[in-house]
C-alpha positions as CSV (number, residue, x, y, z in Angstrom):
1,X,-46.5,-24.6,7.9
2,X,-47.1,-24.7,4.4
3,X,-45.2,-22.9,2.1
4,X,-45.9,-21.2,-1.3
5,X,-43.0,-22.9,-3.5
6,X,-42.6,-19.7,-5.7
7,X,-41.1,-18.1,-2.3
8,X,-38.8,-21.0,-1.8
9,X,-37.6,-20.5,-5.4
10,X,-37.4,-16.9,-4.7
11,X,-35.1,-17.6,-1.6
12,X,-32.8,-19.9,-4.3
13,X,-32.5,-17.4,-7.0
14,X,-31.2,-14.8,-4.1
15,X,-29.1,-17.5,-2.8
16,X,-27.8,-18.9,-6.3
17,X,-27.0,-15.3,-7.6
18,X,-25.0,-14.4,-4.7
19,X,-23.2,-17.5,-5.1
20,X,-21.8,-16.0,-8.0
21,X,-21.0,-12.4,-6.7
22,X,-24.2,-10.9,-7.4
23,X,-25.9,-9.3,-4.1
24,X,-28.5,-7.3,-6.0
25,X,-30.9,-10.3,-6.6
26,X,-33.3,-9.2,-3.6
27,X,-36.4,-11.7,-2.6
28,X,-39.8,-10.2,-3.2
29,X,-41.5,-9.8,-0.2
30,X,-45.0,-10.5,-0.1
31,X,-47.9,-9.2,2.1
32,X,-48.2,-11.9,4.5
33,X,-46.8,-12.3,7.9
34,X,-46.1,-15.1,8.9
35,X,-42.9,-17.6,10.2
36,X,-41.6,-18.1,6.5
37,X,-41.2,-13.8,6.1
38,X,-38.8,-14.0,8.9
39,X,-36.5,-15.9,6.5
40,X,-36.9,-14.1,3.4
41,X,-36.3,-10.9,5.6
42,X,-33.1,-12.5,6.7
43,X,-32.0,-13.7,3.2
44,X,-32.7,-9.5,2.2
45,X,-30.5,-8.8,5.4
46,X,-28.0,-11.3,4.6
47,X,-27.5,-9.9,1.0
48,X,-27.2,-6.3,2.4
49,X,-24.9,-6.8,5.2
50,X,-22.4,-8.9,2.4
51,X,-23.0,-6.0,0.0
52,X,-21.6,-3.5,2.5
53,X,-18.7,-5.7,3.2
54,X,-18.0,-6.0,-0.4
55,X,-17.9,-1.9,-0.5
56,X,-15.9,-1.5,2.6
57,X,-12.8,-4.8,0.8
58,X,-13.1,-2.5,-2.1
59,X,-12.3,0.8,0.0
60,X,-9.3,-1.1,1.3
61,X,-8.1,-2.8,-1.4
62,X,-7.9,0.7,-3.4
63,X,-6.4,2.5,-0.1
64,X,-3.6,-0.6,-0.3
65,X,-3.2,0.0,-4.1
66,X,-2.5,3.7,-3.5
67,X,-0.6,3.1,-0.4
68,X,1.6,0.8,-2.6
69,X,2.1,2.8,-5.6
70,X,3.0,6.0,-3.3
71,X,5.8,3.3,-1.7
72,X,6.6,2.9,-5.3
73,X,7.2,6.1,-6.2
74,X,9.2,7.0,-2.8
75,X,10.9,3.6,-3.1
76,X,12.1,4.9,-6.9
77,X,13.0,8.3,-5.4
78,X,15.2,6.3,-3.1
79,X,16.9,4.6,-5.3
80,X,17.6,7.0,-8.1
81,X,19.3,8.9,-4.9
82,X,21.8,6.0,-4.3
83,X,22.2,5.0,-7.7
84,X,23.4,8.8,-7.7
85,X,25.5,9.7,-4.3
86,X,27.0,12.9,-4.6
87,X,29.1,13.8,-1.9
88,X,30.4,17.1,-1.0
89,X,34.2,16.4,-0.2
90,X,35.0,20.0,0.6
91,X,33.9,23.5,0.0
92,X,32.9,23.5,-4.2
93,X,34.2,20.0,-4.7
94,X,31.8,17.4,-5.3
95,X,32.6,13.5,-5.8
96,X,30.6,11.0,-7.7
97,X,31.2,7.4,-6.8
98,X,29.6,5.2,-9.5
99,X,28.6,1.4,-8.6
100,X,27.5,-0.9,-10.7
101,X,26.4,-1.0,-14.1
102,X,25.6,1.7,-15.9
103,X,23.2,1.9,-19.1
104,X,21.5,4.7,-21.1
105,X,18.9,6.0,-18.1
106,X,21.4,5.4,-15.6
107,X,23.7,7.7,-17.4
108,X,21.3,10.0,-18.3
109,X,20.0,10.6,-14.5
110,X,23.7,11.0,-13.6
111,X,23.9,13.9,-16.2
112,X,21.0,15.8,-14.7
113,X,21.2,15.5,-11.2
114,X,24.7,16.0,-11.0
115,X,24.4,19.2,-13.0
116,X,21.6,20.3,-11.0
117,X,24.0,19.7,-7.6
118,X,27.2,21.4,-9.4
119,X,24.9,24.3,-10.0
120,X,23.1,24.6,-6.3
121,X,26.4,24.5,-4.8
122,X,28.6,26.7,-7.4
123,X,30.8,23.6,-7.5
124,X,34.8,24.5,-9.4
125,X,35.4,20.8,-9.6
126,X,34.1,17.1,-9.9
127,X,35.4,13.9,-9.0
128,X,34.0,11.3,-10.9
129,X,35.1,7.5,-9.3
130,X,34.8,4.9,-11.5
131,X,36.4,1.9,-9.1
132,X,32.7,0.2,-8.6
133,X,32.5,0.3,-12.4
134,X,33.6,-3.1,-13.9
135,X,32.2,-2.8,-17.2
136,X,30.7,0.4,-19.2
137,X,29.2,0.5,-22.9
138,X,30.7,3.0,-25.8
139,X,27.4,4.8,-25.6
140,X,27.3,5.0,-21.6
141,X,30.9,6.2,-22.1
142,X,29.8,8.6,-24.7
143,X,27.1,9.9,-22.1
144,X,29.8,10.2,-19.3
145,X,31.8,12.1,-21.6
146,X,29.1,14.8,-23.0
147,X,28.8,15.2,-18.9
148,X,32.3,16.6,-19.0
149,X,32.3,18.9,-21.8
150,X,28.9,20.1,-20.3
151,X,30.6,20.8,-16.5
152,X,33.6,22.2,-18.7
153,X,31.0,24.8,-20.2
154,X,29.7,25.9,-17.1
155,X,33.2,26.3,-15.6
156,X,33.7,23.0,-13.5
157,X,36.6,21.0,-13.6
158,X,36.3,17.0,-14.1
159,X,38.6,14.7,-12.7
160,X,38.1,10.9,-13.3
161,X,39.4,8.4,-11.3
162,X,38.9,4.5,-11.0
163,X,39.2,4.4,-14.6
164,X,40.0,1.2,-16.0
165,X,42.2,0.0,-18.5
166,X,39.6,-0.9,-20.8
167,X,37.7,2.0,-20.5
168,X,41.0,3.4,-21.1
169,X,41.0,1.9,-24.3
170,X,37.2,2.5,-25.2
171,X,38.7,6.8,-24.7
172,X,40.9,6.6,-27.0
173,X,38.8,4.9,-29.5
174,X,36.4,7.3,-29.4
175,X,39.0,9.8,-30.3
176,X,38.6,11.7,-27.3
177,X,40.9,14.5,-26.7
178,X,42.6,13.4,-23.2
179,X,42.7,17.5,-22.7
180,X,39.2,17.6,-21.4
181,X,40.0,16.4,-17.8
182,X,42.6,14.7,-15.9
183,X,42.7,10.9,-15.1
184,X,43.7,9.7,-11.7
185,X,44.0,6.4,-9.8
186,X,42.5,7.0,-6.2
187,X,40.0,10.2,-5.1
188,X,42.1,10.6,-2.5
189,X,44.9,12.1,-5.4
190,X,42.1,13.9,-7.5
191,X,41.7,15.3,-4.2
192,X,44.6,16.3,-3.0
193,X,45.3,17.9,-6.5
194,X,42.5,20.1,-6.3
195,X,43.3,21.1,-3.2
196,X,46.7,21.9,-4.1
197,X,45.2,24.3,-7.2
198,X,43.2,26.1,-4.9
199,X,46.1,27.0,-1.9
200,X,48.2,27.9,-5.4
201,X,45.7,30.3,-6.4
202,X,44.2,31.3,-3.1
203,X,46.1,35.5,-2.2
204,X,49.0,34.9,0.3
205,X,47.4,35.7,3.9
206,X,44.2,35.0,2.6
207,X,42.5,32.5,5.4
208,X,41.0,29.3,4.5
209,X,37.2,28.5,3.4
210,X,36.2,27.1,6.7
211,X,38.4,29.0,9.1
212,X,36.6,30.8,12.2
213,X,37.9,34.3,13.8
214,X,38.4,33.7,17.3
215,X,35.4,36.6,18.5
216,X,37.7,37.4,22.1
């Protein structure tokens, strides 16, 4: 069977341009039916079968991008959370382990959220443990510090413990009066101190926060 070469050359330019990622280089179909239109309808076919694939990779590669950014986001959400674990230790006492280093955002987050918390829960004091803190710049100190004038405002009391000695020593460089909350070594004191504050100024008789009547 002979075959007109412009069709032939039609067929490459199809073939040639979808070679390089373009599927919209159709081949011209004459009027003539014979064995040679079977191929240039398949080479048509051909380029709209890999254009619909293309389409449907591009559908799923944007549903994994958003898939992945919405892990992002969750994944952020997470950690902000455990960068940030306050703990209710009893009835309007929160604690505040801190882990790790700590710079301007960290502290920053730690303001907020903790104020946020204190505020949900009416919370009289705060335990802020700062054992898992090796090391902690003047400004993140500085930070730390604002957060305790700012619970002291609202009425909260602030307790630090974990406090190291150079930390210690960054305090009193900053010329920070060592009135504005108390310094202990464990949370298991700053605890027991708070407790002990509020049996002193809980009304003789008066029955404890989580104590249940006996309904017989």
């Amino acid at each position: 069977m002979a075959v007109d070469t412009l069709r032939i050359e039609r067929i490459l330019r199809s073939l040639i341009a979808a070679a390089e990622g373009n599927y919209e280089v159709r081949v011209p179909l004459d009027d003539v039916e014979d064995e040679f239109l079977e191929v240039e309808v398949g080479v048509n076919f051909l380029l709209e079968e890999l254009v619909l694939r293309r389409t449907e990779n591009q559908t799923q590669h944007e549903a994994l991008v958003a898939r992945g950014e919405q892990l992002a986001v969750k994944s952020a959400a997470l950690v902000a959370a455990l960068s940030t674990p306050i703990i209710t230790v009893w009835p309007g006492v929160l604690a505040l382990p801190l882990i790790g280093p700590i710079d301007n955002e960290r502290a920053s987050n730690i303001s907020a959220t903790l104020l946020a918390r204190v505020s949900s829960e009416r919370a009289t004091h705060v335990i802020l443990d700062l054992t898992g803190v090796e090391k902690v710049s003047t400004a993140t100190l500085s930070s730390l510090l604002r957060l305790v004038r700012s619970l002291r405002l609202i009425g909260t009391a602030c307790l630090i413990t974990g406090i190291s000695a150079e930390a210690a020593r960054q305090i009193v460089g900053l010329g920070v009066d060592p009135t504005q909350f108390k310094t202990l070594g464990r949370v298991s004191d700053a605890l027991a101190l708070v407790l002990s504050e509020k049996q002193s100024k809980r009304p003789s008789g008066a029955a404890h926060p989580n104590y249940r009547a006996d309904p017989s």
